[in-house]
PyMOL CGO cylinders between C-alpha atoms (Angstrom):
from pymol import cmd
from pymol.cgo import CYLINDER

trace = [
    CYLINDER, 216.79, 143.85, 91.26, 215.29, 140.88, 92.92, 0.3, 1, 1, 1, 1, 1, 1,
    CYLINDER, 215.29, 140.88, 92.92, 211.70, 142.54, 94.16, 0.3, 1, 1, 1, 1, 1, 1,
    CYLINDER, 211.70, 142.54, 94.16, 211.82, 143.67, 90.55, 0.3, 1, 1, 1, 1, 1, 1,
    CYLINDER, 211.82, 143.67, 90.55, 212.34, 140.04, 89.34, 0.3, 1, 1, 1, 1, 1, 1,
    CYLINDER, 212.34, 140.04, 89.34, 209.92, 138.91, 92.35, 0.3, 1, 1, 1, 1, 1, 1,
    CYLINDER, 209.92, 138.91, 92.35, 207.15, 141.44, 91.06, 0.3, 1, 1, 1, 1, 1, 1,
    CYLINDER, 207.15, 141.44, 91.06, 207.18, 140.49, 87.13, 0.3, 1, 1, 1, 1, 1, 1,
    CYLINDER, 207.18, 140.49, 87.13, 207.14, 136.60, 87.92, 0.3, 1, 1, 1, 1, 1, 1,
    CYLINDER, 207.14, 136.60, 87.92, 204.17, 137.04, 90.45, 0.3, 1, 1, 1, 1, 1, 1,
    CYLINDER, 204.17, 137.04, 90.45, 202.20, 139.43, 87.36, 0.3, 1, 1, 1, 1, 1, 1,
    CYLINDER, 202.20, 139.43, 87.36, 203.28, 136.72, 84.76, 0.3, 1, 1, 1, 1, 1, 1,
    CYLINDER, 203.28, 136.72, 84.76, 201.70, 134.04, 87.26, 0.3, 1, 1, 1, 1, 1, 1,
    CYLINDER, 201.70, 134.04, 87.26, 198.59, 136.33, 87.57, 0.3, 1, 1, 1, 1, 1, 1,
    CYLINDER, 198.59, 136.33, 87.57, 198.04, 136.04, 83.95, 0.3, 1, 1, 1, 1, 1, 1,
    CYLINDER, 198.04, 136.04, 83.95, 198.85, 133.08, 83.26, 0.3, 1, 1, 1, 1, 1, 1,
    CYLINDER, 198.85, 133.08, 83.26, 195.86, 132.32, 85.60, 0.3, 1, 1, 1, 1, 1, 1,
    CYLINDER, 195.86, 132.32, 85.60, 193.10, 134.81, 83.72, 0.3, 1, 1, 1, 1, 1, 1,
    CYLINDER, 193.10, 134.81, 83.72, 192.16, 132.28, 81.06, 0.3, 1, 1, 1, 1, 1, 1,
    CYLINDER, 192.16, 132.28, 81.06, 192.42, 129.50, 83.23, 0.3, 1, 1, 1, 1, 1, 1,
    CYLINDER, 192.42, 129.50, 83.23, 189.49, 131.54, 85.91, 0.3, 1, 1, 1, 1, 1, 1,
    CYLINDER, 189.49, 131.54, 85.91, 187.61, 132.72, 82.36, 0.3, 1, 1, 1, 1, 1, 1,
    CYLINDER, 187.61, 132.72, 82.36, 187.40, 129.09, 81.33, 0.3, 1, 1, 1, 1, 1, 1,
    CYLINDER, 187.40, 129.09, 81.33, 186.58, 127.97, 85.08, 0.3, 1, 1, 1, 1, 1, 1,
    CYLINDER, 186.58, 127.97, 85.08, 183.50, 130.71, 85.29, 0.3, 1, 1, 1, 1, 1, 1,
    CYLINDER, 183.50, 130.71, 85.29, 182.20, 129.35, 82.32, 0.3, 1, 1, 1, 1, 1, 1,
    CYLINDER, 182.20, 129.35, 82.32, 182.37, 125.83, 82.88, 0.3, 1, 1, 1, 1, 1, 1,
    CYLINDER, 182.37, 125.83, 82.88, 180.18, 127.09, 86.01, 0.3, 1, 1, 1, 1, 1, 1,
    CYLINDER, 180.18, 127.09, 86.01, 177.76, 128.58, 84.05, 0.3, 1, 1, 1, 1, 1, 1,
    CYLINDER, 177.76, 128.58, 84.05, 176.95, 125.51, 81.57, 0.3, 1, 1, 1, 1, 1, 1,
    CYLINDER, 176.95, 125.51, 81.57, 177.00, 123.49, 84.98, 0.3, 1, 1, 1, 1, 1, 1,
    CYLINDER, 177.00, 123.49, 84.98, 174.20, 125.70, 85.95, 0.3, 1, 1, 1, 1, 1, 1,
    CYLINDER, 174.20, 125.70, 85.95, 172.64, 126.41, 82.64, 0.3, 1, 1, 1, 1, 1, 1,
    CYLINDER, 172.64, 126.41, 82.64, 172.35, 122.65, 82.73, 0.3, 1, 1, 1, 1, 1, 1,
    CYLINDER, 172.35, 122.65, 82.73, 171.45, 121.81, 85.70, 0.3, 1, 1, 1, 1, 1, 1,
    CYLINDER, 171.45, 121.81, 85.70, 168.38, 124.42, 85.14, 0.3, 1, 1, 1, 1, 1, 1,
    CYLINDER, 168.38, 124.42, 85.14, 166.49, 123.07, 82.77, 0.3, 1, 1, 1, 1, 1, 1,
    CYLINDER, 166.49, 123.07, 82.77, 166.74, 119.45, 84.75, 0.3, 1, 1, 1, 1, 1, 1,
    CYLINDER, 166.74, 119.45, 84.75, 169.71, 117.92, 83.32, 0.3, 1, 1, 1, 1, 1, 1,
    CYLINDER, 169.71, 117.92, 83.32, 172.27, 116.43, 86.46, 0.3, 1, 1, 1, 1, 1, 1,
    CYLINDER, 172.27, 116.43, 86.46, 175.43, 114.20, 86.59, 0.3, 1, 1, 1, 1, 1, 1,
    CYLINDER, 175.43, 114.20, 86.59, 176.72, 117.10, 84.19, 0.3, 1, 1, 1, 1, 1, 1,
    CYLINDER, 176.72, 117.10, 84.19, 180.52, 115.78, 83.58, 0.3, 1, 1, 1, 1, 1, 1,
    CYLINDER, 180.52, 115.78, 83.58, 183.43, 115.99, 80.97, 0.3, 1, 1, 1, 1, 1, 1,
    CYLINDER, 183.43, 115.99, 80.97, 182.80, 119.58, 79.73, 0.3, 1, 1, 1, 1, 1, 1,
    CYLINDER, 182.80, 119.58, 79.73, 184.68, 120.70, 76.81, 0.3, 1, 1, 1, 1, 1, 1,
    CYLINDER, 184.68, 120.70, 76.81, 184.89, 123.79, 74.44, 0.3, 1, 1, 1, 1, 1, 1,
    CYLINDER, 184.89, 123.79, 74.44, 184.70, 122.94, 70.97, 0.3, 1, 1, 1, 1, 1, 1,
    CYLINDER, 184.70, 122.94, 70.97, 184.02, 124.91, 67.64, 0.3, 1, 1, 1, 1, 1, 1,
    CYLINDER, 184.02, 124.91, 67.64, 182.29, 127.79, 69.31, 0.3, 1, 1, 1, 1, 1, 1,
    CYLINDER, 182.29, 127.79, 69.31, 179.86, 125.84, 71.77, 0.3, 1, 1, 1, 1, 1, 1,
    CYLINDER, 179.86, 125.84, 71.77, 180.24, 124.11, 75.31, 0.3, 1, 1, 1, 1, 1, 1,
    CYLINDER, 180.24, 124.11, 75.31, 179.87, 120.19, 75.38, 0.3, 1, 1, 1, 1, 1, 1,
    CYLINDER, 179.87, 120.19, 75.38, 179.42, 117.86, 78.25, 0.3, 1, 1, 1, 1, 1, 1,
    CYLINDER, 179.42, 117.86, 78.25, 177.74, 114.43, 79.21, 0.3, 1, 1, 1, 1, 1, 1,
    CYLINDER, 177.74, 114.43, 79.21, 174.73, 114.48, 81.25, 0.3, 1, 1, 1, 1, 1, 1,
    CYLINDER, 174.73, 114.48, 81.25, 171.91, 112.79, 82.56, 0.3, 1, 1, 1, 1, 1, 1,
    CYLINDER, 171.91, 112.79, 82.56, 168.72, 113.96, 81.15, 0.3, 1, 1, 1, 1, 1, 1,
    CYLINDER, 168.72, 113.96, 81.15, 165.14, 114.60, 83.00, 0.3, 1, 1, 1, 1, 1, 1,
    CYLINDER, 165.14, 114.60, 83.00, 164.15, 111.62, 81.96, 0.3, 1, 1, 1, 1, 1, 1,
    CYLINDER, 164.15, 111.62, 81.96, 166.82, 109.52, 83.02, 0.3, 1, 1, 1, 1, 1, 1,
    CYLINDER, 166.82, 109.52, 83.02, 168.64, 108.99, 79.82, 0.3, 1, 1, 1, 1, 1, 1,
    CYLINDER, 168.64, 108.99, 79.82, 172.12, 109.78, 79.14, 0.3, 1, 1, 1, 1, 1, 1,
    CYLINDER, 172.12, 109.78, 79.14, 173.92, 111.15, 76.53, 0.3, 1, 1, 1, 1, 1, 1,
    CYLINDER, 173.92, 111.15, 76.53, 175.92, 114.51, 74.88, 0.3, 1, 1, 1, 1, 1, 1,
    CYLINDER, 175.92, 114.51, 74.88, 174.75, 118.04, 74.66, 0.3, 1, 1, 1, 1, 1, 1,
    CYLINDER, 174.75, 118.04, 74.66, 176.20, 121.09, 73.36, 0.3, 1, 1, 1, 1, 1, 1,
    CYLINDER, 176.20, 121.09, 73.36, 175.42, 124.79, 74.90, 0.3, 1, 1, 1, 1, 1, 1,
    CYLINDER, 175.42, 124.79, 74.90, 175.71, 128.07, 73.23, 0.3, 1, 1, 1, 1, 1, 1,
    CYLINDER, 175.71, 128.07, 73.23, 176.14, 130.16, 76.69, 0.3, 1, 1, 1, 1, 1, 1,
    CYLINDER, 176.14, 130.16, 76.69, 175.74, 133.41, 74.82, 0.3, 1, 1, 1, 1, 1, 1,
    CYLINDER, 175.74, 133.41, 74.82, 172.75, 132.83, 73.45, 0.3, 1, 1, 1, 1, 1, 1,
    CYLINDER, 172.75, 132.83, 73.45, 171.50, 130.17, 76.35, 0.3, 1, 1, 1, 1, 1, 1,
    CYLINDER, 171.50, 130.17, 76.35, 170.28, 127.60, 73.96, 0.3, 1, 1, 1, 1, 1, 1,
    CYLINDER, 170.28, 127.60, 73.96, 171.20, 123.66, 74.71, 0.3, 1, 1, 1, 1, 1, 1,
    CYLINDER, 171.20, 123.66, 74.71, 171.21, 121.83, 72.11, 0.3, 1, 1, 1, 1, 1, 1,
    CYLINDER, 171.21, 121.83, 72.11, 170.49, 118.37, 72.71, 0.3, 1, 1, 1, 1, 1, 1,
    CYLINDER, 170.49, 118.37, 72.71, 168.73, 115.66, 70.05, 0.3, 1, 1, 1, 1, 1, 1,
    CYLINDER, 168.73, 115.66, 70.05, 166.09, 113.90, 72.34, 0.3, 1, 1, 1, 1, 1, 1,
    CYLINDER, 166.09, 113.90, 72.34, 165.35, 117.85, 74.08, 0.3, 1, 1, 1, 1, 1, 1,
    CYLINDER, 165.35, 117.85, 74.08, 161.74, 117.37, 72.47, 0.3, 1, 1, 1, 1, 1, 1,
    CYLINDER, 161.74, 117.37, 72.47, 162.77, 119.93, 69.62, 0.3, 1, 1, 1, 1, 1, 1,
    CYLINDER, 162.77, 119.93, 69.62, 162.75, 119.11, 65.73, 0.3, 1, 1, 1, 1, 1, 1,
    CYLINDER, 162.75, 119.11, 65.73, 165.31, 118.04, 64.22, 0.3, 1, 1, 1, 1, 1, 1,
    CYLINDER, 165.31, 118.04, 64.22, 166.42, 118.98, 60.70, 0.3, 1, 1, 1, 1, 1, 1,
    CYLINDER, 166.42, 118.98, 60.70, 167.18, 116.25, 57.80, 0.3, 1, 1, 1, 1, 1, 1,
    CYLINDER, 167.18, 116.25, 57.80, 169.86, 116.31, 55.50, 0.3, 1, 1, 1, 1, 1, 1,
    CYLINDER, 169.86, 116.31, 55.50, 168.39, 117.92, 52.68, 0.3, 1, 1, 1, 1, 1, 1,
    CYLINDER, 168.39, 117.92, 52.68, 167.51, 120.90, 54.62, 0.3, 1, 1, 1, 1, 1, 1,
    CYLINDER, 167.51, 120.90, 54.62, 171.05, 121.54, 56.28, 0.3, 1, 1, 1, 1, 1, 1,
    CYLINDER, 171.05, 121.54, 56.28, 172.05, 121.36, 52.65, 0.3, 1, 1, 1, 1, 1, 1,
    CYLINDER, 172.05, 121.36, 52.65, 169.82, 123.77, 51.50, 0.3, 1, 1, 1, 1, 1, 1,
    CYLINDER, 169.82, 123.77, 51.50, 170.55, 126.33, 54.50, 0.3, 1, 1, 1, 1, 1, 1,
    CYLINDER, 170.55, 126.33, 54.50, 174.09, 125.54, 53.62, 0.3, 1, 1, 1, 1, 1, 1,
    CYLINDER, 174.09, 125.54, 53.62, 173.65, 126.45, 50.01, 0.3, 1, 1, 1, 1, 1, 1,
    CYLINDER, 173.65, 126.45, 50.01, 171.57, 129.86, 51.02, 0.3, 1, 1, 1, 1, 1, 1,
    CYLINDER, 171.57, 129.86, 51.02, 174.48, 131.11, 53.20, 0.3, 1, 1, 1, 1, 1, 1,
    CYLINDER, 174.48, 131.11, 53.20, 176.41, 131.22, 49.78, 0.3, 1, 1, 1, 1, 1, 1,
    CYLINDER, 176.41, 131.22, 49.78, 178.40, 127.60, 50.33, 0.3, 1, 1, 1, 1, 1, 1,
    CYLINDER, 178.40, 127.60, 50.33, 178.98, 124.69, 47.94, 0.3, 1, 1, 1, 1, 1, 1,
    CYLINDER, 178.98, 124.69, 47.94, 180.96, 121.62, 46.76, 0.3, 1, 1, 1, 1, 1, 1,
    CYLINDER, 180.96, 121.62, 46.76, 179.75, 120.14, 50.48, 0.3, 1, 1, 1, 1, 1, 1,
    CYLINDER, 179.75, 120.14, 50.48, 182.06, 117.12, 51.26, 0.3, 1, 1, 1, 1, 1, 1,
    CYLINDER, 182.06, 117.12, 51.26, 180.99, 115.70, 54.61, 0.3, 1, 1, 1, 1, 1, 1,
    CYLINDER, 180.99, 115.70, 54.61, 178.07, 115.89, 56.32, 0.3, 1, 1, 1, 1, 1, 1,
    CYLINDER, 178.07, 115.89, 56.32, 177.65, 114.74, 59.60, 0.3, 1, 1, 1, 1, 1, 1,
    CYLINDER, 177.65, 114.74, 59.60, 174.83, 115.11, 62.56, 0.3, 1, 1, 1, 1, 1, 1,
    CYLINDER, 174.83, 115.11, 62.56, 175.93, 115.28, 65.73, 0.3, 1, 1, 1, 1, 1, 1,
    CYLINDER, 175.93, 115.28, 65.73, 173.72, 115.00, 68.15, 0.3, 1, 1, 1, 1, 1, 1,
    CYLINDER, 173.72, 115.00, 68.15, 171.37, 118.19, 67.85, 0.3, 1, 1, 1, 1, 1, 1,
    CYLINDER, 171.37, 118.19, 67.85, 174.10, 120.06, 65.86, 0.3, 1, 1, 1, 1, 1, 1,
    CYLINDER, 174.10, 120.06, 65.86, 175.21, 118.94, 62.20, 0.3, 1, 1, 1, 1, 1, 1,
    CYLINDER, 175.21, 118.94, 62.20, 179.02, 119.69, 61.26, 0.3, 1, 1, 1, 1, 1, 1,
    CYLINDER, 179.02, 119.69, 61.26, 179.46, 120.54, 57.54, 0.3, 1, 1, 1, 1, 1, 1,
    CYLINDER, 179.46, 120.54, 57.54, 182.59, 120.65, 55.41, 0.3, 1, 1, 1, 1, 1, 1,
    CYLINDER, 182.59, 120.65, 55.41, 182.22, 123.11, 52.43, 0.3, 1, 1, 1, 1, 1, 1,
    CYLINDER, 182.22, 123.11, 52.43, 184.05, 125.48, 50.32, 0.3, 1, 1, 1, 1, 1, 1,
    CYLINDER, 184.05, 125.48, 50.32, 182.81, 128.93, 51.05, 0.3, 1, 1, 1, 1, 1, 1,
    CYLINDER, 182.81, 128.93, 51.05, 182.28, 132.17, 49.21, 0.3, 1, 1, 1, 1, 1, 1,
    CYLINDER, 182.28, 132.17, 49.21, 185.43, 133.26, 48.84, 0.3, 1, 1, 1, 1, 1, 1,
    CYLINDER, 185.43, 133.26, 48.84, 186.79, 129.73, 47.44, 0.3, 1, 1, 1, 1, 1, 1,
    CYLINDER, 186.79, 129.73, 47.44, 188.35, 128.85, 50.94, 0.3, 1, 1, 1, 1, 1, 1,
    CYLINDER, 188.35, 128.85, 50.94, 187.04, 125.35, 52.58, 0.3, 1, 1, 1, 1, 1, 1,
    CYLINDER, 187.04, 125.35, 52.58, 185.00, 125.80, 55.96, 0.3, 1, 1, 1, 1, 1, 1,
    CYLINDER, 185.00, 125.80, 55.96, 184.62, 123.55, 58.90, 0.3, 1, 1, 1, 1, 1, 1,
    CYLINDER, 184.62, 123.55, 58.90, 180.91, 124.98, 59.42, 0.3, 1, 1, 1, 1, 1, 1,
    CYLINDER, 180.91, 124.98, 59.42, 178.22, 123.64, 62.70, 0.3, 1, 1, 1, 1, 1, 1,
    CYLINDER, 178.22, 123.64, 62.70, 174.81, 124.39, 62.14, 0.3, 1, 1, 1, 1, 1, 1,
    CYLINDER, 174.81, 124.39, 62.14, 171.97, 124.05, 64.41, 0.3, 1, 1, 1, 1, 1, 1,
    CYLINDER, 171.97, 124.05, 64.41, 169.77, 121.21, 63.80, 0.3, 1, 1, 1, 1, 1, 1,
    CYLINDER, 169.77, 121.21, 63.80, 166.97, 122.57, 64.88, 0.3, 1, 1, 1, 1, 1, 1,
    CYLINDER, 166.97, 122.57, 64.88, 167.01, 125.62, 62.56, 0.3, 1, 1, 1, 1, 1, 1,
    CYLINDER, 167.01, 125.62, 62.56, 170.18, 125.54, 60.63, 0.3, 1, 1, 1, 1, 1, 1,
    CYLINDER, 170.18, 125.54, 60.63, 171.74, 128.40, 61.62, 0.3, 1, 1, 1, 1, 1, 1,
    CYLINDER, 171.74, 128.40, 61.62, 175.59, 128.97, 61.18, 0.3, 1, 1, 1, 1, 1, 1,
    CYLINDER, 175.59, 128.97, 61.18, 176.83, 128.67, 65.18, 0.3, 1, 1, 1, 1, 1, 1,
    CYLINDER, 176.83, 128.67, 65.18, 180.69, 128.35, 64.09, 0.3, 1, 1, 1, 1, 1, 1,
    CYLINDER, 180.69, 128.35, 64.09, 183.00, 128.76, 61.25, 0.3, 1, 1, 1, 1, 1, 1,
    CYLINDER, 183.00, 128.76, 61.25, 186.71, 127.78, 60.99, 0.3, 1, 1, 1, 1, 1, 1,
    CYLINDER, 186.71, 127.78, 60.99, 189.19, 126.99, 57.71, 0.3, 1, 1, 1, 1, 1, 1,
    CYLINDER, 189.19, 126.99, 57.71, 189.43, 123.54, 57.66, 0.3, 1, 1, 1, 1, 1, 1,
    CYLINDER, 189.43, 123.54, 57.66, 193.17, 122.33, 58.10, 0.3, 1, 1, 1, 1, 1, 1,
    CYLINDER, 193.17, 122.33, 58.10, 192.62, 118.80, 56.80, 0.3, 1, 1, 1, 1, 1, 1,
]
cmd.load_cgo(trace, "trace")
């Protein structure tokens, strides 16, 4: 009974540990992403609404946020040398993907995070690029 016992606690500590390695690997690979394309000091990586985030030191010395979609490899970052889309465009890209009655808007950084009730009447947390204004991540908003 107790290598029984002993076996199931060591397997429950084995994957407990899975998502903790899968989240390590990955914060690896936005280090390196990063680090890449000439960004360094990379620190205070996070996971949130669909893309990596971290603080970093740019090429050209200045510091600030940027957000990674690893499985697509894009960084998104405001001062990366890309356009940036206004307002009245997100809304409009916002409006073709079949959303309305938009109540915040707010750019963040190279990403803008839109409130909006979607197609089928529910309210959406929505991030769209701000480069292009593609739909990166949806999510029913709980507020």
């Amino acid at each position: 009974m107790k290598k029984r016992l002993i076996v199931v606690a060591g397997l429950l500590a084995i994957a407990a540990s899975v998502p903790a390695l899968a989240i390590g690997g990955a914060v690896i690979d936005v280090q390196k992403k990063l680090a890449d394309a000439g960004y360094r000091d990379i620190h205070d990586i996070e996971h949130d609404d669909g893309l990596w985030e971290a603080d970093v030191t740019r090429p050209d010395g200045s510091r600030g946020d940027v957000a990674i979609d690893l499985e697509r490899g894009e960084i998104f970052d405001a001062r990366g040398g890309r356009a940036l889309l206004g307002a009245d465009a997100v809304l409009a890209k916002v409006a073709a993907l079949g959303y309305r009655d938009v109540t915040s808007l707010d750019r963040d950084g190279a990403l803008w995070d839109v409130d909006a009730t979607g197609p089928d009447g529910r309210r959406m947390d929505l991030r769209l690029s701000g480069h292009d204004g593609r739909l990166l991540h949806s999510k029913p908003d709980r507020d």
